[in-house]
Steps between C-alpha positions, in 0.01 A plus 500: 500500500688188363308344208448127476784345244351278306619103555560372077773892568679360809858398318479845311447721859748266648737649276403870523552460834837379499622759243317768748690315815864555268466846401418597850780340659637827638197538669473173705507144422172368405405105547400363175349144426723283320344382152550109437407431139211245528597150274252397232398194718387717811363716256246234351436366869376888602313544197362125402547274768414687822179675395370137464597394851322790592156521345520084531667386837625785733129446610540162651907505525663815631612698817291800404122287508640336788415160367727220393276205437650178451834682672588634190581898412574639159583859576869443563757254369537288762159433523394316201890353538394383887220339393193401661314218618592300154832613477723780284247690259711480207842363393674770274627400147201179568126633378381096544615478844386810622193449750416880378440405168332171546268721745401766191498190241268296721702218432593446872272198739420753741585866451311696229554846514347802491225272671201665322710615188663343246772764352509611172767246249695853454564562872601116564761529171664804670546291887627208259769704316596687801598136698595365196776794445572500921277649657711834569304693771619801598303565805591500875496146700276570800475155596199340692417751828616274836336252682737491808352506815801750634433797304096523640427738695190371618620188655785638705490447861288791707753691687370824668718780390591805736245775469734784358452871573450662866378331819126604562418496140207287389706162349246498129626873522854438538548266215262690268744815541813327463374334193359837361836681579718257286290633230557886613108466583286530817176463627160707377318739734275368737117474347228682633336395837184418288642351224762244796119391644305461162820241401498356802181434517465360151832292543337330818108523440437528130274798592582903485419723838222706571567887449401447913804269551738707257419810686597349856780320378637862372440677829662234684838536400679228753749223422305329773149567322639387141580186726213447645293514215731287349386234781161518463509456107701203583265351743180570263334204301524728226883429506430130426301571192746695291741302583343191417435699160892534421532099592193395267649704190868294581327184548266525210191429675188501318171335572481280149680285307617703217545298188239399243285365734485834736292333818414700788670358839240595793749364749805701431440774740571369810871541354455885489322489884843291575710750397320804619493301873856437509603892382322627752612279799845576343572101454894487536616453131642155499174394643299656233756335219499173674061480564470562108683273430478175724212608778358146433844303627643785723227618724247228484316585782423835387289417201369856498773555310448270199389786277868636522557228272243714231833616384649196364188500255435883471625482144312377168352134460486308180169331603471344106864342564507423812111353600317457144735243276574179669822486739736229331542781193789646422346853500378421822850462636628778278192742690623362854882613417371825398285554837796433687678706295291784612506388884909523447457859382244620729718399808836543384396850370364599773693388831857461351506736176650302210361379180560139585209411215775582247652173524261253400631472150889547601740629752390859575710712248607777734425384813689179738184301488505146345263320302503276757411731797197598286358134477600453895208811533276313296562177710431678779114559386453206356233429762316818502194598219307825507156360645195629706685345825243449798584589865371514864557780762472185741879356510319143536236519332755595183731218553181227534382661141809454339581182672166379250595697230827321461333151591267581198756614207707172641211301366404691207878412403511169608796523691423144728823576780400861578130404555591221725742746675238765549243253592722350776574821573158644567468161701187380219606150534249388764230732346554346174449120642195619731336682150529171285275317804259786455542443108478119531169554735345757297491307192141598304371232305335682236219386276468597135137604410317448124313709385133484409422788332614841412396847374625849427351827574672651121477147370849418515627164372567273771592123443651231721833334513582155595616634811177596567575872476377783313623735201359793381565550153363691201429895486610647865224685643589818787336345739328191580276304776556094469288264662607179522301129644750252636421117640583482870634137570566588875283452800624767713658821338736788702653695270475566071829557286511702162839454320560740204714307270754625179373405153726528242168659263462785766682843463835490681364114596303662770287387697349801391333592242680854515753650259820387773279192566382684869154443637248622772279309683275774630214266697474158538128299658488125525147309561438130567208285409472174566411181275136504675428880404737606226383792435432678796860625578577634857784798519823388720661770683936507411721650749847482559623475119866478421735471209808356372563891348356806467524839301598788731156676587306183323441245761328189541284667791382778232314193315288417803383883560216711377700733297489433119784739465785226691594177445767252466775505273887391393684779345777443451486121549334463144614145310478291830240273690331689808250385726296639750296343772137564668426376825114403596387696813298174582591139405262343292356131492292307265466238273699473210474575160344867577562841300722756532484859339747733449407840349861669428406890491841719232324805462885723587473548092778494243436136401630449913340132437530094562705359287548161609393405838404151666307427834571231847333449831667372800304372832860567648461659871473863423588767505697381209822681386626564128820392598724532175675176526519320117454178430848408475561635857216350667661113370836643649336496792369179533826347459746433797807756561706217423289421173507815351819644238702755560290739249207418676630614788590793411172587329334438810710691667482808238135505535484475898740778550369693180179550649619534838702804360216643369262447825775673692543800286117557427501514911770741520359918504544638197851591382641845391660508205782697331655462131881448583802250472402167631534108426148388672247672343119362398549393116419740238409332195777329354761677728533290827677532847920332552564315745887502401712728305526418138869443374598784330828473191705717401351617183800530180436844406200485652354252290229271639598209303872527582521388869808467668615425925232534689481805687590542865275730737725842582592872417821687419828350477630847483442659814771444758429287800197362447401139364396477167296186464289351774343159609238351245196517719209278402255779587564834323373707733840371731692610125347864534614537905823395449507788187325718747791418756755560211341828383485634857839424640683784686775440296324493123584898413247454180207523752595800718624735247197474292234548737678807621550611113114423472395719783740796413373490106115560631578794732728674203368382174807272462754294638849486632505285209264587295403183361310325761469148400780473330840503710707338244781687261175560261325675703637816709742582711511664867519900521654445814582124567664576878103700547349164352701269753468712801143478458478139426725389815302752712150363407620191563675517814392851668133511349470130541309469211231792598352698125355725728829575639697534161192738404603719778856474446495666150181697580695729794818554278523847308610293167135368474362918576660606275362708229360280154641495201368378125741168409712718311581783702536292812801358643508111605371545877207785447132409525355493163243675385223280502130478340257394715432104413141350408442372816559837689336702254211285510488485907577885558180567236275305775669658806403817318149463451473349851348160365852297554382189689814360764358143525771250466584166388276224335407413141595730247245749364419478110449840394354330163224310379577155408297245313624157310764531192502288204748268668619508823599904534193707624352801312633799710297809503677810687239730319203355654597508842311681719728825591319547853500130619650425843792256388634838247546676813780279677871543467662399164677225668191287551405556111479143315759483275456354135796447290408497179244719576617796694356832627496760236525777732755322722667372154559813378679628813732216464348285732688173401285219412676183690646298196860621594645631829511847478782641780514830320153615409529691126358890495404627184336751392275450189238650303244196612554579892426865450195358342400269772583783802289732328204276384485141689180443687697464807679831515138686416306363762787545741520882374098546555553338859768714556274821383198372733705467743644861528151621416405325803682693689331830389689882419489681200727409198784631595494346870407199274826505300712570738417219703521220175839718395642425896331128513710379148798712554539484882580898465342858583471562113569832393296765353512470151461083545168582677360796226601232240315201664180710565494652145502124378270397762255724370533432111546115494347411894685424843508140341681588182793680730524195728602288159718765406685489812530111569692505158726807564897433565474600854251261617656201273842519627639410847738821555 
């Protein structure tokens, strides 16, 4: 057995050897190493200089980490010679001019280096005598790996090869054997009849057979039967939910924000119904690519489809960046680059297979993919946020909502040409003209009233203004009743307004006396007296009462009904003026100088109060309006069109078609709703719809405040044939289809070969090249690249596109029945062995105990309790959760899925969480998932359902376990199995042996 020669011995055995190679001369030559004496220079650079670059910068700057930031690599000599970004690292014989040593002195304007370290005085007094003496390094010059496009693979032209081998043979077949025989290998046995339908199965469905189903899939031993089952697992909805599985893990998809500020998004499902829709009605593939990306501008009359566009925004959302601090900051715009940033990787990932996200700093360092080409992706979203987006099923209905929408975020902007475009448009011209009449016509003359006299039910302190209103000041009761006497200096009255006004004094400035400066008018009675008989007051009836705004679920009508529990109120219009009229049912006439009283009933609680309020009659022909028309507005009016500025016109204009906008959405049917990419969407706080792109610069090593060209809308100069920059569209969803267009092109090879890879990686365990997202020379490279194209050019031309189709291509070859293998016994085209994942595991348990519910689609089930966080994240509580409750009884697919918050159970079987895209799930095997398969809540109720259910269905124990043995292992067991499951049984209980099996190797592995 040859023992290990120590390295600090090498020159010594070196010479043993040679003297052993001489003496046996006679005996055959023997090849001996020749010995070079090392100099004393490359000496000190093995022993001082290079363990620095090492433990210091190979980190950052070598081949080996695969990172060269700032272009710069230190492990070979022509690396820190080339340079980077700021030039050659060092100049030999010239410590002061070297950027190296300027980096480690932190002398240098912008490099300091190690970032987080400063090095030790020792370590930078060996780098400056090494340049200072001339930098003698001995090592080999590797030189910076190749950007050229010629060299990549991946970007070649499709071609489809000749299928090798004999005529008959299936064509996957074929090229697997002629691949295996160059390596003196060949294909595995076939797998068992069983074990073919349990993969197949759980490849298509997510869910393992019945011992029923394995048992006449075995006795049926046809080609044609394998077939047609095939078919019919093809055709089942099933098919669409597993499969939509494999696209949410590359996608990311999760249904919150992730972040610090982990909100739940209720409206991201309708993505994951999308997706399972468009598996099962086998959507041709460049359709699928092309409705996730750019539904909105390509198929606009099919707005069903606008939740494809849930992928564009499947990934995180800074909601503290990008909607809590104000929009002109520079984090702001550092947050938007970053979103895009992740809209660039999600769809370049996914549909072409390269890590295009690498060059936002610099050129890509190993792949042909400018800086430049980068920033044309980011131009090309520059239009699109991650927003609840709202839709219609009706094609018109959706257009005449958006056609508002945009009319409204044209005003909120200001932008005076494109809201006399879209008022022109909408033909409003006329109506505008014929509503300033009505304005002009409707004019209420409104007359202030003084009060008389006042009181408080809780005594609060109530003084009058000039103004002749009313503030509230002093201690703040919870609730209050305020009566109030006011002069009436009209003969006839029709209708009584209350203004509640802002007061500097008042919390928030009100008009409320409430901690945000809300209030809540729960009742409101008016009497009259008149001057003969002042004080016998008669009650007027109020109907018809309107205001300029209410709080959702606190209207004006709630202050005229009998139920002390509503009123009126203004959240979240705090801080402004608000008004609110009452009409009289009757007209009243008398003489003047009668009383009125007003008894103002706040009894909602929480200091819900009158602030500051004031009082006017009208003897205006009711029933009188609260139109919301200012001051300032209502003296536009009375001027001539000729008299009036150009601002004024406008304003009058932005408050005609601003509520016009909102009249017509409020009588639109309510909208669905789906978080996804969009540029209209209703504002969220501080983050508000485009109506353009926003210009987009190249970034200087990324660097917000180093803005170069601005950035042209496009993709890929590399890839042969195809444009690499298109129009700059003033509406981004136009950017997205012509990416969409770009993406999809027969002729873009990126697209075909990795959807095929995709597909081939799920039904083996891996890929043709095994890195799925990542086509570039980092990643992978094909087992078989003449397999890889033939399937890519005959999905796309022979398959036209169909999944289903590819599924069955690979499904019917003997390469993919093969026999598993573990990773490291198996050669490049076997099946690997596989662990079941969470989501199977966690299905198959409910198929077992009978209680798995098949209901499909809809909002997402939260197998948790939830209740309000500190901040904006919820409290989670799996623990709590009711085991036996109907939504824990539905697929895993529809579970609700919290980022920052995940599953235990499903965690610990390596469901991935949704911050990443995950296009090879991980499978380990730790000490903590033992734990949770032997001891979660989930997998002991599912084992007692299990036990009840094979109770149910009566024998004695050993009928008992033989049927649980045969329902989790799909087999007859065999004797000993059953004497060995009884014998448990009857020490620990039927329930204890159900546990034991759900967790044994057999049961947790595919094949």
């Amino acid at each position: 057995m040859p023992v290990p020669v120590s390295l600090r011995r090498w020159p010594e055995t070196l010479r043993r050897l040679a003297l052993a190679g001489l003496a046996a001369g006679a005996m055959g030559a023997v090849a001996v190493p020749r010995v070079v004496a090392a100099t004393p220079a490359e000496t000190r650079f093995r022993e001082a200089v290079e363990p620095i670059l090492q433990a210091r910068c190979y980190e950052c700057h070598s081949h080996q980490a695969g990172k060269t930031k700032g272009g710069l690599t230190l492990d070979s000599r022509s690396g820190w010679a080339t340079g980077g970004e700021h030039g050659p690292a060092l100049v030999p014989g010239q410590p002061e001019a070297s950027l190296i040593l300027q980096a480690v002195r932190r002398t240098h304007a912008e490099i300091a280096m190690p970032p987080k370290l400063t090095l030790p005085a020792s370590e930078v007094a060996i780098l400056e005598s090494w340049v200072r003496e001339g930098a003698q390094d001995p090592r080999e010059d590797r030189g910076p790996a190749s950007t050229a496009a010629g060299d990549w693979w991946a970007i070649a032209p499709l071609h489809r090869p000749e299928v090798p081998g004999p005529v008959g043979m299936h064509p996957v077949d074929a090229f697997v054997t002629a691949a295996l025989a160059r390596d003196g290998a060949r294909l595995a046995p076939p797998a068992a009849r069983r074990t073919v339908l349990r993969r197949m199965m759980i490849g298509l469905h997510g869910l393992s057979p019945t011992a029923e189903e394995a048992d006449a899939f075995e006795r049926d031993g046809e080609t044609q039967a394998f077939e047609s089952r095939l078919d019919r697992l093809l055709a089942s909805p099933h098919y669409g939910e597993r499969w939509a599985r494999h696209w949410l893990d590359v996608a990311h998809f999760a249904e919150t924000h992730g972040h610090d500020q982990d909100r739940p998004r209720e409206s991201a499902w309708p993505y994951r119904d999308y997706l399972i829709e468009a598996f099962n009605t086998d959507r041709p593939y460049a359709r699928f690519v092309q409705e996730q990306l750019a539904a909105d501008a390509l198929f606009p009359d099919e707005t069903r489809l606008i939740p494809a566009l849930g992928f564009l925004a499947a990934g995180p959302w800074d909601e503290s960046s990008l909607r809590d601090i104000r929009d002109d900051t520079l984090d702001r715009e550092i947050a938007r680059y970053l979103d895009r940033d992740d809209m660039i990787a999600n769809v370049m990932s996914s549909f072409a297979g390269v890590t295009v996200h690498c060059a936002r700093c610099h050129d890509h360092k190993f792949d042909p993919i400018p800086q430049r080409d980068y920033y044309a992706l980011q131009a090309v979203f520059a239009g699109t946020e991650k927003a609840e987006r709202l839709y219609d099923l009706d094609p018109a209905t959706h257009r005449a909502r958006e056609r508002w929408m945009r009319l409204q975020v044209a005003l909120d902007r200001r932008e005076t040409n494109l809201v006399e475009q879209l008022r022109d448009l909408a033909g409003l011209r006329q109506d505008q003209d014929a509503w300033e009449r009505e304005m002009r016509q409707a004019t209420v003359v409104w007359t202030p009233l003084k009060p008389v006299s006042w009181s408080t039910g809780q005594r609060s302190e109530l003084s009058v203004l000039e103004d002749l209103s009313l503030v509230a000041l002093g201690a703040s009761p919870t609730s209050e009743v305020t009566t109030v006497t006011l002069e009436v200096p009209l003969a006839q009255l029709t209708a009584l307004r209350l203004e509640v006004l802002p007061d500097d004094r008042l919390p928030a400035r009100g008009p409320g006396r409430a901690e945000n400066g809300n209030l809540h008018l729960t009742d409101l009675e008016v009497s009259l007296a008149s001057s003969a008989r002042p004080d016998q007051f008669e009650r007027l009836e109020l109907f018809e009462p309107s205001a300029d705004f209410e709080q959702s679920g606190w209207t004006v009508a709630h202050a005229i009904d009998p139920d002390p529990a509503t009123g009126w109120g203004v959240h979240p219009e705090e801080g402004k003026a608000h008004f609110a009229v009452f009409n009289l049912r009757e007209p009243h006439r008398h003489p003047r100088g009668g009383l009125l009283r007003v008894v103002l009933k706040q009894e909602h609680g929480r200091q819900h109060t009158l602030g500051r309020f004031r009082f006017a009659l009208t003897d205006h022909p009711g029933p009188v309006r609260a139109t919301p028309l200012p001051a300032r507005l209502v003296q536009i009016l009375a001027k001539t069109e000729s008299d009036r500025t150009a601002a004024e016109r406008y304003d009058l204009t932005s408050h005609y078609l601003g509520e016009r906008a909102a009249k017509e959405l409020r009588a639109l049917p309510e909208p669905r709703r789906v978080f996804a990419g969009a540029g209209l969407f209703p504002p969220n706080g501080g983050q508000k719809p485009v109506t353009q792109p926003r210009p987009v610069h190249l970034l200087r090593r990324g660097e917000i405040t180093k803005p170069q060209e601005t950035a042209t809308p496009g993709a890929l100069s590399c890839v042969p044939g195809l444009p690499s920059r298109f129009a700059a569209h003033p509406d981004g969803a136009a950017r997205r289809a012509d990416l969409a267009r770009w993406l999809t092109d027969r002729d873009n090879p990126l697209l075909w070969r990795t959807v095929v890879n995709r597909v081939w990686h799920y039904h083996f365990g891996r890929g043709i090249v095994e890195t799925p997202n990542d086509f570039g020379r980092m990643g992978s490279t094909p087992a078989s690249r003449e397999l890889l194209d033939w399937l890519a050019v005959t999905f796309r031309d022979d398959l036209q596109g169909s999944v289903k189709a590819l599924h069955r291509l690979i499904l019917t070859s003997a390469t993919w029945r093969q026999q598993s293998a573990d990773p490291l016994h198996a050669h490049r085209f076997q099946p690997l062995r596989r662990r079941l994942d969470a989501e199977t595991y966690r299905d198959t348990l409910l198929a077992l105990a009978g209680t798995l519910d098949p209901t499909m689609g809809g909002p997402s089930d939260k197998q948790f309790l939830m209740s309000a966080g500190i901040h904006v994240t919820p409290n989670v509580d799996y623990a709590g959760f009711d085991l036996n409750a109907a939504s824990n009884r539905r697929r895993a697919i529809y579970r609700f899925l919290f980022r920052t918050l995940p599953d235990p159970l499903m965690d610990a079987l390596d469901a991935p969480p949704g911050d990443q895209s995950a296009p090879v799930r991980s499978e380990s095997f730790t000490a903590l998932q033992a734990f949770a398969l032997l001891h979660h809540p989930f997998v002991l109720r599912q084992g007692t359902a299990i036990a009840e259910r094979v109770r149910r269905e009566g024998g004695d124990p050993e009928v008992q376990a033989r049927r649980l043995l045969r329902w989790v292992y799909l087999r007859e067991p065999v004797a000993d199995e059953v004497h060995l499951a009884v014998r448990h049984a009857d020490r620990h209980g039927l329930d204890d042996l159900c546990r034991l099996l759900l967790n044994s190797n057999e049961f947790h592995f595919v094949d």
